[in-house]
ROBABA-689618 format. One record per residue: x, y, z of N, C-alpha, C, CB in turn. Coordinates in steps of 0.2 Angstrom, whole numbers, padded with zeros to 4 digits, always signed. Glycine has a CB too. Layout:
BEGIN
XYZXYZXYZXYZ ...
END
This chain:
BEGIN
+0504+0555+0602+0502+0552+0596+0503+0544+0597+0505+0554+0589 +0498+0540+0596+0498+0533+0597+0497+0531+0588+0492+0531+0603 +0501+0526+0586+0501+0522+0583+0500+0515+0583+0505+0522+0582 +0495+0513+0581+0490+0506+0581+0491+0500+0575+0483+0510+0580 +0492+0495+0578+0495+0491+0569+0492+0484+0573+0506+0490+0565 +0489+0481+0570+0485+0474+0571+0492+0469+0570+0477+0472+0563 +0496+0470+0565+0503+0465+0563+0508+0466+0570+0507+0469+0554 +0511+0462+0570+0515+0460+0576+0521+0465+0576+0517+0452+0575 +0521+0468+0568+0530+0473+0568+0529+0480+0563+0539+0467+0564 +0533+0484+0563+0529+0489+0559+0530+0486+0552+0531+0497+0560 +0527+0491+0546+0528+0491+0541+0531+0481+0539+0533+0497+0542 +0527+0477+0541+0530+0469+0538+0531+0467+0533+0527+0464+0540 +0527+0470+0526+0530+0469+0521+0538+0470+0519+0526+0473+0518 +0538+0476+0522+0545+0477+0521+0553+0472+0523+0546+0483+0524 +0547+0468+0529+0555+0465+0532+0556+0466+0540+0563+0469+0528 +0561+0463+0543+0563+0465+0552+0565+0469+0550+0568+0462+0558 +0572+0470+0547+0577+0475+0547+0572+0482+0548+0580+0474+0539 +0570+0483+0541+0567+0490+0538+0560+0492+0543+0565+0490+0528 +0557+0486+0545+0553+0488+0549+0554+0491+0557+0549+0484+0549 +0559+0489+0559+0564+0492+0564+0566+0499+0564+0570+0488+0564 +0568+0499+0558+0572+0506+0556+0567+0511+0558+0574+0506+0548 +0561+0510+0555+0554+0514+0554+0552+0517+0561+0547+0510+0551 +0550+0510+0568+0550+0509+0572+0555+0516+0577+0551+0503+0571 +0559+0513+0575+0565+0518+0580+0565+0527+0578+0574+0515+0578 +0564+0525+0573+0562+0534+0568+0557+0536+0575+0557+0533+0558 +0551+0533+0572+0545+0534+0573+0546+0536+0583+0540+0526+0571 +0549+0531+0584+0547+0533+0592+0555+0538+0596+0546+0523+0597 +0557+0540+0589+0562+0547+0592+0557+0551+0592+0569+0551+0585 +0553+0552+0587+0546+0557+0586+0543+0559+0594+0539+0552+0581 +0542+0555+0597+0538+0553+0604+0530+0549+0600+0536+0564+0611 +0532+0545+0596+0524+0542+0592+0524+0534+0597+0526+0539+0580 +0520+0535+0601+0519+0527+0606+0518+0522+0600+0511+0527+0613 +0521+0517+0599+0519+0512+0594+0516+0506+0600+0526+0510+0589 +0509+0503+0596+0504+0497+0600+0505+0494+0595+0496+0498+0603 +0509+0485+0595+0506+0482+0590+0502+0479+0592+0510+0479+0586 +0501+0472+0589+0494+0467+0589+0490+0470+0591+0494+0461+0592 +0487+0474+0591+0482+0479+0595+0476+0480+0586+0488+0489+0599 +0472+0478+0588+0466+0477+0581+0460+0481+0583+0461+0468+0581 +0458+0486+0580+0451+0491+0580+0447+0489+0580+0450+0496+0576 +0442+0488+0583+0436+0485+0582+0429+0489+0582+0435+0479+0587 +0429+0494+0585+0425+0499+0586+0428+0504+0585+0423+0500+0590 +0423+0511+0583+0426+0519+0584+0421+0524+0582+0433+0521+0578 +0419+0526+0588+0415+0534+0588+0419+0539+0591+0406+0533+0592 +0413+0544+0589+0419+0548+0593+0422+0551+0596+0420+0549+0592 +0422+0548+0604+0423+0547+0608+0427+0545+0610+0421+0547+0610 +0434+0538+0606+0437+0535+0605+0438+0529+0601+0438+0536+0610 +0440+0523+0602+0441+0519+0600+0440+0512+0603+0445+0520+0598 +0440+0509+0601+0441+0501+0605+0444+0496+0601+0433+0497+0606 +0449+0493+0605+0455+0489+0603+0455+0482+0606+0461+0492+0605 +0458+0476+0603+0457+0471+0604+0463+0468+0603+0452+0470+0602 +0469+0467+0610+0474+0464+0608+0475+0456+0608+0478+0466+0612 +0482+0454+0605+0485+0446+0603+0480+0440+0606+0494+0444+0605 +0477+0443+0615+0476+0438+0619+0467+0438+0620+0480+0439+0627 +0463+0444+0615+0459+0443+0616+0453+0447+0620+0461+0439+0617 +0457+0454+0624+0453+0457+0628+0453+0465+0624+0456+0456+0635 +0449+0468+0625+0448+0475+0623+0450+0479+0626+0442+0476+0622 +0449+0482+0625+0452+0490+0631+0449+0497+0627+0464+0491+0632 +0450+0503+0629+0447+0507+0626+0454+0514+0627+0440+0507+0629 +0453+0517+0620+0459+0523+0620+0453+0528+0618+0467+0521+0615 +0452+0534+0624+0448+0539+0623+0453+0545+0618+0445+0541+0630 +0450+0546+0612+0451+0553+0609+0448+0555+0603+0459+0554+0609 +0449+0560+0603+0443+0563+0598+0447+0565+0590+0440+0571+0602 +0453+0564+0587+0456+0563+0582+0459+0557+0580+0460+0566+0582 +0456+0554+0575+0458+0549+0572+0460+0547+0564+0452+0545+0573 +0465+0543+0563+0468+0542+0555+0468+0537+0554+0475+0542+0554 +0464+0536+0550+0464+0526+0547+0468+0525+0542+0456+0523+0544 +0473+0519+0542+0476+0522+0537+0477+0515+0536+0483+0528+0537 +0472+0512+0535+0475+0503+0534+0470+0500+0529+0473+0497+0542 +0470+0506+0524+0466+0502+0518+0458+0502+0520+0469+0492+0517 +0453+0502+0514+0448+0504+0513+0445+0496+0510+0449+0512+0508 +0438+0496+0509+0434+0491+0506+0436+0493+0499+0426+0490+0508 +0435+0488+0495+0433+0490+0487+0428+0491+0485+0435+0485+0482 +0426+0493+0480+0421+0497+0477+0415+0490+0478+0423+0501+0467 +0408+0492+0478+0402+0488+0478+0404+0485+0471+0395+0491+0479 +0406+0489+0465+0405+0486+0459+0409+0477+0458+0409+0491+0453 +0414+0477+0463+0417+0471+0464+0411+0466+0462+0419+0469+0470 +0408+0465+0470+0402+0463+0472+0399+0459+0463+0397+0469+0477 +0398+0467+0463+0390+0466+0456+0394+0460+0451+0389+0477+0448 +0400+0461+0450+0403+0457+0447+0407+0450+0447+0406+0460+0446 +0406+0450+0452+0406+0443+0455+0400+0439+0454+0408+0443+0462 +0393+0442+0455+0389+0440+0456+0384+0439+0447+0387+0445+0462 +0388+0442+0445+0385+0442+0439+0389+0438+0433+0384+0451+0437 +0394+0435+0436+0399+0429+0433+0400+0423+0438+0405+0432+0431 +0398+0419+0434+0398+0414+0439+0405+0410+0438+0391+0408+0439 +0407+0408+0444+0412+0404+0447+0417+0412+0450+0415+0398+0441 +0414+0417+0449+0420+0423+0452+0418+0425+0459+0420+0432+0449 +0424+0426+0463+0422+0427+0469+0427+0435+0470+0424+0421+0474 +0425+0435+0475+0428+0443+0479+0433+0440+0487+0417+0449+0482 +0437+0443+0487+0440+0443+0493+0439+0449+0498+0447+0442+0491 +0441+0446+0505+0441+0450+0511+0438+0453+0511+0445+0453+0515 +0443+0458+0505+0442+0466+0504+0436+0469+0499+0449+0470+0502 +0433+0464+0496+0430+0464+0490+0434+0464+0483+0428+0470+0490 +0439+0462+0483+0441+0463+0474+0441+0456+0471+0449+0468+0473 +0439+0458+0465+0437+0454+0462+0442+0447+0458+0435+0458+0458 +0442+0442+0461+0448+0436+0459+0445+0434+0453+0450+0429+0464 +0450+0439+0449+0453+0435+0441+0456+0432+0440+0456+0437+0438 +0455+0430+0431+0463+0423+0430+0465+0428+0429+0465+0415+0424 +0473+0424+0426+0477+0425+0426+0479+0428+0419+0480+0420+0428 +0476+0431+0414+0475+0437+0411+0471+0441+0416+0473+0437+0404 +0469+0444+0421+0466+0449+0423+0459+0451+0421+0471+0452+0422 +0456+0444+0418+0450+0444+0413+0443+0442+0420+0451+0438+0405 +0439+0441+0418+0431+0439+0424+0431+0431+0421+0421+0446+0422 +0433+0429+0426+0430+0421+0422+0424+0420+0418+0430+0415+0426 +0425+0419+0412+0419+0417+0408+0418+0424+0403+0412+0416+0414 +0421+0426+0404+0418+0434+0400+0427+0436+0398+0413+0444+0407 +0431+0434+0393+0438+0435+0392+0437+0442+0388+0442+0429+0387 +0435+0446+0388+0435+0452+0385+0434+0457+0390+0429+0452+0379 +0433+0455+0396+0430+0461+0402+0438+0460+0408+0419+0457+0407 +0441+0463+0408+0445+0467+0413+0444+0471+0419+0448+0469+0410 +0447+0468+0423+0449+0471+0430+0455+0471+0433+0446+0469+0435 +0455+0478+0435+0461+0480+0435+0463+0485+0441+0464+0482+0428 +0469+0487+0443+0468+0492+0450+0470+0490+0454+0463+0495+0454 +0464+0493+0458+0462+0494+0465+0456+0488+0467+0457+0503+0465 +0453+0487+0460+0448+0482+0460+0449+0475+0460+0445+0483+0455 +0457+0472+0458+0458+0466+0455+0462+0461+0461+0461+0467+0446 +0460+0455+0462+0465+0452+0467+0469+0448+0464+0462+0448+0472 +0476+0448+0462+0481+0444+0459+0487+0441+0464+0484+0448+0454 +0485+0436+0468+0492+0433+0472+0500+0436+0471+0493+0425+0469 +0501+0439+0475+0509+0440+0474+0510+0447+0470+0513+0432+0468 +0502+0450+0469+0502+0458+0468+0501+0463+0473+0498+0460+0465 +0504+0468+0476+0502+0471+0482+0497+0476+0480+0508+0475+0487 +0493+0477+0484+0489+0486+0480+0492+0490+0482+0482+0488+0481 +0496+0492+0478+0501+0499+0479+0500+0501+0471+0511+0497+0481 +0503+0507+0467+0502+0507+0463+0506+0505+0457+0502+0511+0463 +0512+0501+0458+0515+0498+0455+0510+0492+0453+0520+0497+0459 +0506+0488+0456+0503+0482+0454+0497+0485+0448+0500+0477+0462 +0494+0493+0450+0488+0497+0447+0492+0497+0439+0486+0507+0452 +0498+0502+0439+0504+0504+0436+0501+0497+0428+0513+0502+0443 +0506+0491+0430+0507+0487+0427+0500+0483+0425+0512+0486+0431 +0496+0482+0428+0489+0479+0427+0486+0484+0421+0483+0480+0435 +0485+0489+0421+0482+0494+0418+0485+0493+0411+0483+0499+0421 +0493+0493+0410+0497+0492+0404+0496+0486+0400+0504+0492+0406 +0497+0482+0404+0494+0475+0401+0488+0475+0397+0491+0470+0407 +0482+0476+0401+0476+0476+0398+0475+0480+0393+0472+0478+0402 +0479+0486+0395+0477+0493+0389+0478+0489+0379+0485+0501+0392 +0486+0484+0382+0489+0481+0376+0485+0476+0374+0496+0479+0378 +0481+0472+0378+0478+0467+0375+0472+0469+0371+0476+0462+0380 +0468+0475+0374+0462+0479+0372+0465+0482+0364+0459+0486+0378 +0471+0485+0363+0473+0486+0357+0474+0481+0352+0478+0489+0358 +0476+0475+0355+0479+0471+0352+0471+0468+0347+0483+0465+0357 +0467+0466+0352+0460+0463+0350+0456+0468+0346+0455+0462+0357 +0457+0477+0346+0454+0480+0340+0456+0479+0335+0455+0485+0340 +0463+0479+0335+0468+0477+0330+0465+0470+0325+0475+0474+0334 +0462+0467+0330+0460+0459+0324+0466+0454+0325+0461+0461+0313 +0470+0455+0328+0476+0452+0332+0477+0448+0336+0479+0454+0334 +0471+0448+0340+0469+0444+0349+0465+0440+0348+0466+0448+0356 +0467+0435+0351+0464+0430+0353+0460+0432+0361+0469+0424+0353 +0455+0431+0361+0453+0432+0369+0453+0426+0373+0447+0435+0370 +0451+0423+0372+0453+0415+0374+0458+0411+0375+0451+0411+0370 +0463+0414+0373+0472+0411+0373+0474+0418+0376+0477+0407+0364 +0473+0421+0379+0479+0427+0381+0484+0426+0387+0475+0434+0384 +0490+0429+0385+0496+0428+0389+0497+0428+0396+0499+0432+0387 +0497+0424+0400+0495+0427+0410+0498+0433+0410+0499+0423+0418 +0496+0437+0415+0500+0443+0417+0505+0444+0423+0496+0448+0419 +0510+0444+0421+0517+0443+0423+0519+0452+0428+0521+0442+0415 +0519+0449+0435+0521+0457+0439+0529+0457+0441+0515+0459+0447 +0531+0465+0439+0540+0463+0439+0537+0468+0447+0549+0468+0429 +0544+0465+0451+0540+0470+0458+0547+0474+0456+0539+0467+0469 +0548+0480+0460+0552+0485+0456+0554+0490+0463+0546+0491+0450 +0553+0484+0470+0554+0487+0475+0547+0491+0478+0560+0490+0473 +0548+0491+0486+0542+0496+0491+0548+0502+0492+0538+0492+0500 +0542+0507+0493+0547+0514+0499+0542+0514+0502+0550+0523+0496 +0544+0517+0508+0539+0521+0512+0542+0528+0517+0535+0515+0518 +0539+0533+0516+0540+0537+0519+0540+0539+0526+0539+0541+0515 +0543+0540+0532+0543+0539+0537+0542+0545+0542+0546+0536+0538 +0547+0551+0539+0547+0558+0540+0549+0563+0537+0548+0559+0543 +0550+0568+0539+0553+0573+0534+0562+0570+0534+0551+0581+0538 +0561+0572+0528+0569+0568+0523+0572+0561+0530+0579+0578+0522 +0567+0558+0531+0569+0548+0533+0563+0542+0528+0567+0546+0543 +0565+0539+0525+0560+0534+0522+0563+0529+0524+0558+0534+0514 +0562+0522+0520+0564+0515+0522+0563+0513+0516+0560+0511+0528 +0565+0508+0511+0568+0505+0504+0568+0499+0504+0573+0507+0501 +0565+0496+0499+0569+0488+0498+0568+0488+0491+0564+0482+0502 +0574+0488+0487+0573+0485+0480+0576+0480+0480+0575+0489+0474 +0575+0474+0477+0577+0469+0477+0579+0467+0484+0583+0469+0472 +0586+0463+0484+0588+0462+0492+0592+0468+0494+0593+0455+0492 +0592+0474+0492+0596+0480+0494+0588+0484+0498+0600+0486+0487 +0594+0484+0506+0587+0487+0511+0592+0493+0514+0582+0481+0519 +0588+0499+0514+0592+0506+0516+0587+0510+0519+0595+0510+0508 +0589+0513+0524+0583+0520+0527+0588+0525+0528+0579+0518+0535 +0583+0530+0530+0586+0536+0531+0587+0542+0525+0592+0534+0534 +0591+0546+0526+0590+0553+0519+0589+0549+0514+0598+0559+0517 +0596+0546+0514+0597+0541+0503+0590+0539+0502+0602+0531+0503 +0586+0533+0506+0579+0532+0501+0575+0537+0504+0575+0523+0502 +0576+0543+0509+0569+0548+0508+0570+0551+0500+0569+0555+0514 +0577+0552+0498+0579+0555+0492+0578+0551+0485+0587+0556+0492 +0577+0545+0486+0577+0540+0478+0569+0539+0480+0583+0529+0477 +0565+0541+0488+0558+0541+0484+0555+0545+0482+0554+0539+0487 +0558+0551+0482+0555+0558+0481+0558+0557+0471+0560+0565+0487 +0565+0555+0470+0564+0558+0465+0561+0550+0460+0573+0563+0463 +0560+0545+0460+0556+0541+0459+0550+0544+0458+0556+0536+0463 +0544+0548+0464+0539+0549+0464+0539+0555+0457+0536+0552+0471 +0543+0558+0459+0544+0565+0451+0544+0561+0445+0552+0570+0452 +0549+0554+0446+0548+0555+0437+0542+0549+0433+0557+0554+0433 +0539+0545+0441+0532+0543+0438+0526+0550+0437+0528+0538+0444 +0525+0556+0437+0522+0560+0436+0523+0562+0429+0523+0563+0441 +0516+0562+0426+0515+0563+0419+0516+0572+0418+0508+0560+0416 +0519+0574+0413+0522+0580+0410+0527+0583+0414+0518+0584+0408 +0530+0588+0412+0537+0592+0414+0533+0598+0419+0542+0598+0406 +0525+0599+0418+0524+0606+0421+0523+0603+0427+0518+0610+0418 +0519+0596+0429+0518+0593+0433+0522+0592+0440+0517+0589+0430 +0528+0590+0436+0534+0587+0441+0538+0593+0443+0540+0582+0437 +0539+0599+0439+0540+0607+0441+0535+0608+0446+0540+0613+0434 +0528+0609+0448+0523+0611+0453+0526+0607+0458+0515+0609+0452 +0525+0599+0454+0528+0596+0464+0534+0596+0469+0529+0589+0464 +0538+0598+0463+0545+0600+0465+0544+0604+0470+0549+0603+0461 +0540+0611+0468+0539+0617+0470+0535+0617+0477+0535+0621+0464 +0531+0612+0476+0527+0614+0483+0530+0609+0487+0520+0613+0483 +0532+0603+0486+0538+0600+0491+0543+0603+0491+0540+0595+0489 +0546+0607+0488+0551+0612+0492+0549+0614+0499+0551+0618+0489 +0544+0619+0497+0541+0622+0501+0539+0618+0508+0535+0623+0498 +0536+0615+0508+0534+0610+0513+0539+0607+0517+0532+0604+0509 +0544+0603+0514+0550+0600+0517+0553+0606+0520+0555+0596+0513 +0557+0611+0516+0562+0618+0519+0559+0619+0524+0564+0625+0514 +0553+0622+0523+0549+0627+0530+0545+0624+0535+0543+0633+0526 +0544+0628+0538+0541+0624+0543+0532+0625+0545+0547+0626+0549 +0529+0629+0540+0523+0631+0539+0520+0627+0536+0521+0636+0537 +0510+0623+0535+0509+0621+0533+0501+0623+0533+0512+0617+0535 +0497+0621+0529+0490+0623+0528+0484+0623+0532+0489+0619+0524 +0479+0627+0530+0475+0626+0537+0473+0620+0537+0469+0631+0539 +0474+0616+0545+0473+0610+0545+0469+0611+0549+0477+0606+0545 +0464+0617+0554+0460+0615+0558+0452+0611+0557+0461+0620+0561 +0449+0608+0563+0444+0603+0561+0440+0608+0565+0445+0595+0562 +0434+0610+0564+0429+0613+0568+0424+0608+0570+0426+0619+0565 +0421+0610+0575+0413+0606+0577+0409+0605+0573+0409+0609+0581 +0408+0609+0570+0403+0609+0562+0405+0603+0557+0405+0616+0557 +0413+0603+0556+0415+0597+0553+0412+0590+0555+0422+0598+0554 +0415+0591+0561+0414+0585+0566+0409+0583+0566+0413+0586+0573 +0402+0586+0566+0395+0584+0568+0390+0585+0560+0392+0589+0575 +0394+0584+0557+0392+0587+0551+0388+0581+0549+0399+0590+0545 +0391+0574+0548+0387+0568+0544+0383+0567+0552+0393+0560+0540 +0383+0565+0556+0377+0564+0561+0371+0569+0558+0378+0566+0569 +0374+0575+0559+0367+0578+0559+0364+0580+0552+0367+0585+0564 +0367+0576+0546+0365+0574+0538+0360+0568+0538+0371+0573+0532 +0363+0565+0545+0360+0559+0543+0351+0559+0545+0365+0553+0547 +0352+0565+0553+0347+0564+0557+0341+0569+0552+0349+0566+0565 +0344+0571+0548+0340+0576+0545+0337+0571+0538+0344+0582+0543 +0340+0567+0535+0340+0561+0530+0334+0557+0535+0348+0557+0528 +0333+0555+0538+0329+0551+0544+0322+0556+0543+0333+0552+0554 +0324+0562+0546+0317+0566+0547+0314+0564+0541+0318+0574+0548 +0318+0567+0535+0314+0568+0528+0311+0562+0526+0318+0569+0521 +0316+0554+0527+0311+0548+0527+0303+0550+0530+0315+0541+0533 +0303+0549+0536+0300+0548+0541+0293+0553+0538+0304+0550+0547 +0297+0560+0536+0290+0564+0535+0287+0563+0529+0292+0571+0534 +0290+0558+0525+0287+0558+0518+0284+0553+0517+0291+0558+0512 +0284+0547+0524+0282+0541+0524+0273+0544+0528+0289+0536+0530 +0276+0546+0532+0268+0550+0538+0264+0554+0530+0272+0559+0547 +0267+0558+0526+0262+0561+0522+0260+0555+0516+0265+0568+0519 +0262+0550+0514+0259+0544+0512+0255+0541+0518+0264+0539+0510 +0255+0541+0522+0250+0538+0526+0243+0542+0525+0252+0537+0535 +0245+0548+0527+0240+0551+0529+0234+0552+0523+0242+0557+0532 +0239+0554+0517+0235+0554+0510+0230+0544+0509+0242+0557+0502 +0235+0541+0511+0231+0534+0511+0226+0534+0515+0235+0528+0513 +0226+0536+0522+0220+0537+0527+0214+0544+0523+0223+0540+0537 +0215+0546+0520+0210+0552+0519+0207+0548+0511+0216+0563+0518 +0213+0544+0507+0207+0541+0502+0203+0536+0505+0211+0537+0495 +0205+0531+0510+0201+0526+0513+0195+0529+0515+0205+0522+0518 +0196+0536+0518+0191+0540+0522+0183+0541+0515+0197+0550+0525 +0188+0542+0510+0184+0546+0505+0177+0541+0502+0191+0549+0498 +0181+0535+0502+0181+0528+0498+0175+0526+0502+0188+0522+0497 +0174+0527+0509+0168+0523+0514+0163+0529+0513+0171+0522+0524 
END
């Protein structure tokens, strides 16, 4: 297993320290860690990488994890575009003020996955907290209470990262306290249990993280050919249907032209 990271160290949010920690975990595993190493291509036949100095190289294999974040929704876009002076970052999300409102429209909110706020990560903490905000101002304004024009900036308390690294090892930072190993695999697990809404909820997860962690069985995880070739050949079939529906408009256009002379 190779591990790929464009950033110079693992896990850098977190710090040297904890990204070290992860690091060494990771490569008891036998996990080859590549940093500055940037993806630039990927079919699938492999990949193509592009390290600190500039040159590419190619790592052939036929399983791949992307796990470095995703674009935001087109709706960004729409929204930017449909308010003027908003823009959209890198990733697409949508830069708000500082109530979390679309400049020019103080009654319209963005929030999530969707909203770009300096100094908010997109984890769910920042979703968490964005969401509560807004939820309160929208109550407030039904209420007859709000001002939409004067509202309060939104204020993010960070509440600390985890990350989990393997079975019973994670890595922690709350505040200036940084810890790895069982302790923060144990404060992130029971943290994750008691953000989870209802009692029946956090009983299943328990249950099946039991499961999981104790034993050593796990779900069918195999990927067939069929999988594999599944969107190529939706696509090449999407193509045909264009193509055929385009040729039977022609032909009905040539047979009126035909009719018309």
């Amino acid at each position: 297993m190779i591990l790929l990271d464009a950033a110079p160290a693992v896990l850098p949010p977190m710090g040297e320290k904890l990204g070290l920690i992860a690091q060494r975990r990771l490569e008891k595993m036998d996990v080859k860690i590549q940093l500055n190493a940037m993806v630039t291509a990927v079919n699938y036949q492999g990949i193509t990488i592009k390290d600190k100095a500039g040159d590419e190289r190619r790592i052939a294999c036929a399983c791949k994890v992307w796990a470095a974040g995703v674009q935001a929704s087109a709706l960004g876009k729409m929204i930017a575009e449909q308010s003027d002076g908003t823009e959209v970052d890198r990733a697409g999300r949508v830069v708000v003020e500082p109530d979390l409102t679309v400049k020019g429209h103080p009654s319209v909110f963005v929030i999530g996955d969707l909203m770009s706020v300096p100094g908010v990560p997109g984890m769910a903490q920042g979703a968490i907290q964005g969401a509560s905000y807004a939820t309160k101002a929208i109550k407030q304004a039904l209420k007859g209470h709000d001002d939409p024009t004067n509202h309060k900036p939104f204020k993010y308390f960070d509440k600390g990262s985890m990350a989990t690294i393997s079975r019973f090892n994670a890595v922690a930072q709350v505040g200036k306290l940084e810890f790895g190993g069982f302790i923060a695999w144990l404060a992130w697990l029971l943290l994750h249990l008691y953000y989870l809404v209802g009692h029946k909820n956090r009983i299943a997860a328990l249950f099946a993280w039991g499961i999981s962690f104790l034993g050593r069985s796990r779900g069918q995880m195999a990927i067939t050919s069929q999988m594999v070739y599944a969107r190529v050949v939706t696509n090449m079939m999407q193509a045909h249907a264009e193509e055929g529906a385009l040729a039977a408009a022609e032909r009905a256009e040539a047979a009126e032209r035909q009719a018309a002379g």
